[in-house]
C-alpha positions as CSV (number, residue, x, y, z in Angstrom):
1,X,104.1,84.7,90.5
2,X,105.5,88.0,92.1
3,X,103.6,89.2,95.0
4,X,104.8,92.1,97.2
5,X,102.5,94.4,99.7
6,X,103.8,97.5,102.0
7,X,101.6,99.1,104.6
8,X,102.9,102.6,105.6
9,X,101.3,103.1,108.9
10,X,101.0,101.0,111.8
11,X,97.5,101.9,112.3
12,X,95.0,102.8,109.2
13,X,92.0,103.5,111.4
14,X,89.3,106.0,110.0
15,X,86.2,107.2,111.1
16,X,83.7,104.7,111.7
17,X,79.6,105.6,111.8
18,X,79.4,105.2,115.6
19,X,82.1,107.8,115.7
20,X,80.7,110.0,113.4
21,X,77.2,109.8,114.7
22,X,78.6,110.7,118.1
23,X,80.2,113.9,117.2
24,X,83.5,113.6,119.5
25,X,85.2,116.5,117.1
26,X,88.2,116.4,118.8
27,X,88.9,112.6,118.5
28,X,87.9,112.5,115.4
29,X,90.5,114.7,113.9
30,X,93.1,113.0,116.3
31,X,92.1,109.5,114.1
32,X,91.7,111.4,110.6
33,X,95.1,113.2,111.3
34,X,96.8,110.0,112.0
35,X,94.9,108.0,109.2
36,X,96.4,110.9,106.8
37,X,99.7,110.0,105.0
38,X,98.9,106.3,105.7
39,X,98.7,103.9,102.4
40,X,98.9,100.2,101.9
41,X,100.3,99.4,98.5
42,X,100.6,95.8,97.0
43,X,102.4,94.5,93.6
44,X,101.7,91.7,91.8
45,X,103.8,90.3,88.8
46,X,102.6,87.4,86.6
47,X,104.9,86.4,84.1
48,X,103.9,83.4,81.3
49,X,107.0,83.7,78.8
50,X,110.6,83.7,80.1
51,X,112.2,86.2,78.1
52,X,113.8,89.6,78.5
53,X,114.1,92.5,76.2
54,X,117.3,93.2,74.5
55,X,119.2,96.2,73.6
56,X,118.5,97.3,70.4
57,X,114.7,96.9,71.2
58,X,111.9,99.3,71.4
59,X,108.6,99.6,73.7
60,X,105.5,101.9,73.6
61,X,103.4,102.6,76.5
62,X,99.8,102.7,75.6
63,X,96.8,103.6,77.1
64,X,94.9,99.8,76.7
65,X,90.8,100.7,74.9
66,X,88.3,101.3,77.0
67,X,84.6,100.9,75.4
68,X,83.1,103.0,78.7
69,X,84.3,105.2,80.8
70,X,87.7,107.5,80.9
71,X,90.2,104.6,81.1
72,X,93.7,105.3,82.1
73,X,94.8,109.4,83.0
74,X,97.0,110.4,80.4
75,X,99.5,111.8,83.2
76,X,99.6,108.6,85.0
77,X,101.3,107.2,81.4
78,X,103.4,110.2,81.1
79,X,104.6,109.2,84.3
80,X,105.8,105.3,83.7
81,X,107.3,106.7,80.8
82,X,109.4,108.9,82.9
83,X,109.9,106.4,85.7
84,X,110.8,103.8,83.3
85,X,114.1,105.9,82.4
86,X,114.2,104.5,79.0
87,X,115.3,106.9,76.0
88,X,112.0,108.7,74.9
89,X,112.0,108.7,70.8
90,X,110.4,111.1,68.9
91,X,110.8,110.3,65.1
92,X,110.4,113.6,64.0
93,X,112.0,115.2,66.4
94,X,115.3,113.6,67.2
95,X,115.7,111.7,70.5
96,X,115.0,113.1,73.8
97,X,114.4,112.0,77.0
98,X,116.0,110.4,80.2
99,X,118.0,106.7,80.2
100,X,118.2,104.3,83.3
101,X,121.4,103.3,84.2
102,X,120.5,99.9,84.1
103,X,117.8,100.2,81.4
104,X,118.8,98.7,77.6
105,X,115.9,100.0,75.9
106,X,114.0,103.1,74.0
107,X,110.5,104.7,74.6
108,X,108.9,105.0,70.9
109,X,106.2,108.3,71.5
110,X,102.4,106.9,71.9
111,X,101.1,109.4,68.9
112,X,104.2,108.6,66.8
113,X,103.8,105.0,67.3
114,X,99.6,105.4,66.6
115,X,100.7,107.3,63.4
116,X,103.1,104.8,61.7
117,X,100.2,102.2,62.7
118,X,97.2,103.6,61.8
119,X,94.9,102.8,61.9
120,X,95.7,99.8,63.5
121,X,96.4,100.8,66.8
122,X,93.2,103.1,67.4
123,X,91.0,103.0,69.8
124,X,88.4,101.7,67.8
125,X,90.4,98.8,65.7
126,X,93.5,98.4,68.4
127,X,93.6,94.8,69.1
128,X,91.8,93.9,72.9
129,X,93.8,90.3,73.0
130,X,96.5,87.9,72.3
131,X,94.7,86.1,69.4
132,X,93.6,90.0,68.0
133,X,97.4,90.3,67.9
134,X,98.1,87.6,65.8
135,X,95.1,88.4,63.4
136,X,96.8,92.1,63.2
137,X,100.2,90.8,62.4
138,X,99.1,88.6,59.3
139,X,97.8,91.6,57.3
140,X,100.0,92.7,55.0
141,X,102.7,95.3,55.9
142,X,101.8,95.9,59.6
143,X,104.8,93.7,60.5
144,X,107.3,94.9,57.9
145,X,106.2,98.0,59.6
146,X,106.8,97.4,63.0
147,X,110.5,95.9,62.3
148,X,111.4,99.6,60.1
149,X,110.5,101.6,63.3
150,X,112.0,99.0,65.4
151,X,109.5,98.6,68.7
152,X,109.3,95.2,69.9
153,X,107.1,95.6,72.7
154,X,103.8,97.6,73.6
155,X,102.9,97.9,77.6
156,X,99.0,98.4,77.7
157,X,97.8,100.4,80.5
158,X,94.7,99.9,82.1
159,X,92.8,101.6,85.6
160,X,92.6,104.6,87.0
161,X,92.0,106.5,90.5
162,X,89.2,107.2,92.4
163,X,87.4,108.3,95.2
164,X,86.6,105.0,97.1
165,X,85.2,106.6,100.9
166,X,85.0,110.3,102.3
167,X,83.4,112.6,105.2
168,X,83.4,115.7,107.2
169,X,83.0,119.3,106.2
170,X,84.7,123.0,106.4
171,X,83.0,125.7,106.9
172,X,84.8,129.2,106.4
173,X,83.4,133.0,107.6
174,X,83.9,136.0,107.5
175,X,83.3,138.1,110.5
176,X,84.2,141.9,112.1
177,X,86.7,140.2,114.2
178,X,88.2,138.5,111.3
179,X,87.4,135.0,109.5
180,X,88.7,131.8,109.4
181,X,87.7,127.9,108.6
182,X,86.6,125.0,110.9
183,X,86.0,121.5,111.0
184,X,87.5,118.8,109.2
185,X,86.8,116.7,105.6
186,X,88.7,113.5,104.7
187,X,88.5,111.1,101.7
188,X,90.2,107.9,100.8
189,X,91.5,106.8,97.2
190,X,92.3,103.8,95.6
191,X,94.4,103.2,92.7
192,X,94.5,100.2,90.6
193,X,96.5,99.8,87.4
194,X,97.6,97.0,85.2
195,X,100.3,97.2,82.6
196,X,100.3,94.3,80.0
197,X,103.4,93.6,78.1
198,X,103.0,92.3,74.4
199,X,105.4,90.7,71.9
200,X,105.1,92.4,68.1
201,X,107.0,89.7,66.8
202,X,105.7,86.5,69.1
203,X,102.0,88.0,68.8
204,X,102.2,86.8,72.3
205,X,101.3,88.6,75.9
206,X,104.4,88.0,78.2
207,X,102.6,89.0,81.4
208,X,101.3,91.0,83.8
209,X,102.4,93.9,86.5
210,X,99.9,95.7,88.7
211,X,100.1,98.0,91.3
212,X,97.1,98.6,93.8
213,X,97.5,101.8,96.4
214,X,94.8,103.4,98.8
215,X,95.2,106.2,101.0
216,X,93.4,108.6,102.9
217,X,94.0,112.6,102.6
218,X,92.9,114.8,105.4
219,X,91.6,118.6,105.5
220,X,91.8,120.5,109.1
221,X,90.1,123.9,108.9
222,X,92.4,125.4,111.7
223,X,91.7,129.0,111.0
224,X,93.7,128.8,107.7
225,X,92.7,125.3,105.8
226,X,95.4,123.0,106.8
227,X,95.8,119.9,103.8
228,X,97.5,116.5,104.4
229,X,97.7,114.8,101.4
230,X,98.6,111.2,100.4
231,X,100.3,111.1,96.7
232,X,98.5,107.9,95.9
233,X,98.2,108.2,92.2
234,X,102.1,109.1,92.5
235,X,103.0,106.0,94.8
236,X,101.1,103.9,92.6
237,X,103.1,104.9,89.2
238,X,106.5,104.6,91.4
239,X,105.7,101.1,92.6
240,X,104.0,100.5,88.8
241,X,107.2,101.8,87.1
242,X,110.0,100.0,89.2
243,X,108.3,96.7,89.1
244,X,107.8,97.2,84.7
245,X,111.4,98.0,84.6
246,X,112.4,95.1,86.7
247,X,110.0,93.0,84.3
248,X,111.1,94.2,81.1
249,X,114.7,93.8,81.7
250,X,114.2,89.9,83.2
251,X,115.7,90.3,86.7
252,X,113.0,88.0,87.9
253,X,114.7,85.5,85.2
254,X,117.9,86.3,86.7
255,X,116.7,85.7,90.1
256,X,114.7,82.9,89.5
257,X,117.8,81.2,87.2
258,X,117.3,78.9,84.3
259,X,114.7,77.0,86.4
260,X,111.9,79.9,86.0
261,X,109.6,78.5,83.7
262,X,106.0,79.1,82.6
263,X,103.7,77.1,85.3
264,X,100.3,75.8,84.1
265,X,98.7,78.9,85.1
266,X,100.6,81.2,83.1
267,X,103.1,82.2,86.1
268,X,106.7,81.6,87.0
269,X,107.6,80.2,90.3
């Protein structure tokens, strides 16, 4: 079991309802303005079969099914496939795309990859588990298919970001002597993803890598709105994507030697 947290501030105070209830403006956007740009990210890495991919193999990022809801942005997957650095492969379309210096493997495109499955790999018939997997590979000519486009691994994605906590206001007008804004808004995000890594050939789940980053963004109406953002969607897919890579290519195994082995709850220690 991998575990890793950062915390990018020394202090990640905010606003409490006392504060707020007692209107001190001017501390408040002292706290909010300090609070902004802070983030405390963590990274957790489960892994339950020791193996690493190999050269001539293939993943596919996917967004993982969702019955409810949105599910997983599609830019947040466009951006592991980018911070992966792995060659992006477009059948059609030749190969394209940026490679890691330390990165063996190929992208295969999510629609190409849907397309030479279908309709296996829809939302609507895409296998949710391990022993789904399995049941998919048996029928007939799904994995003579997946050998003739060649991907040996498919990275589900799953979470999204939100808008956890927020408070304040602007107000802007317009006036004979000119206008301007005043006050000040904040609001915190979260974001949680997971990315689990499959085996087309095994029919088995490898592991796990998530990524959890919250972060509070601030808005000073100083005349002229005044914005202090915190890229948490962006840090999340950067810690995500370095951590995958690291994953995928077994540095952990490396690491850990020929001692890293599954423990009994599906770890490696």
């Amino acid at each position: 079991m991998f575990f890793a947290m950062k915390t990018h501030c020394r202090d990640r105070d905010r606003p409490t309802a006392e504060g707020r209830r007692r209107r001190l403006p001017v501390a408040l956007v002292v706290v909010l303005v300090m609070a902004a740009g802070c983030m405390t990210s963590k990274v957790d890495e489960t892994r339950r079969v020791a193996t690493a991919i190999h050269a001539d193999d293939s993943i596919v990022v996917l967004k993982k099914p969702q019955l409810e809801g949105i599910g997983t942005e599609e830019k947040f997957i466009d951006c592991v496939q980018e911070n992966l650095g792995g060659q992006l492969i477009h059948p059609e379309e030749g190969q394209k795309g940026k490679t890691h210096a330390s990165v063996p493997f190929k992208i295969y495109g999510e629609q190409e990859f849907a397309d030479a499955l279908f309709p296996w790999f829809e939302p609507s018939t895409a296998p949710a588990n391990a022993a789904g997997l399995k049941t998919l590979l048996e029928r007939p000519g799904v994995a003579e298919r997946l050998t003739q486009i060649g991907v040996r691994y498919v990275v589900w994605l799953d979470g999204n970001t939100q808008k956890t906590d927020g408070g304040g206001s602007i107000a802007c007008a317009i006036g004979p002597g000119g206008g301007g804004c005043f006050g000040v808004g904040w609001w915190e995000k979260q974001s949680g993803y997971v990315a689990s890594v499959w085996d087309l050939k095994t029919g088995s789940e490898l592991g796990t890598v998530s990524a959890d980053v919250t972060g509070t963004s601030v808005l000073i109406g100083a005349v002229a709105p005044i914005p202090i953002i915190t890229p948490v969607q962006r840090t999340a897919c950067n810690r995500l994507s370095d951590q995958l890579r690291s994953f995928l290519v077994g540095d952990d195994l490396v690491t850990g030697g020929a001692a890293a082995t599954a423990s009994p709850g599906g770890g490696t220690r």
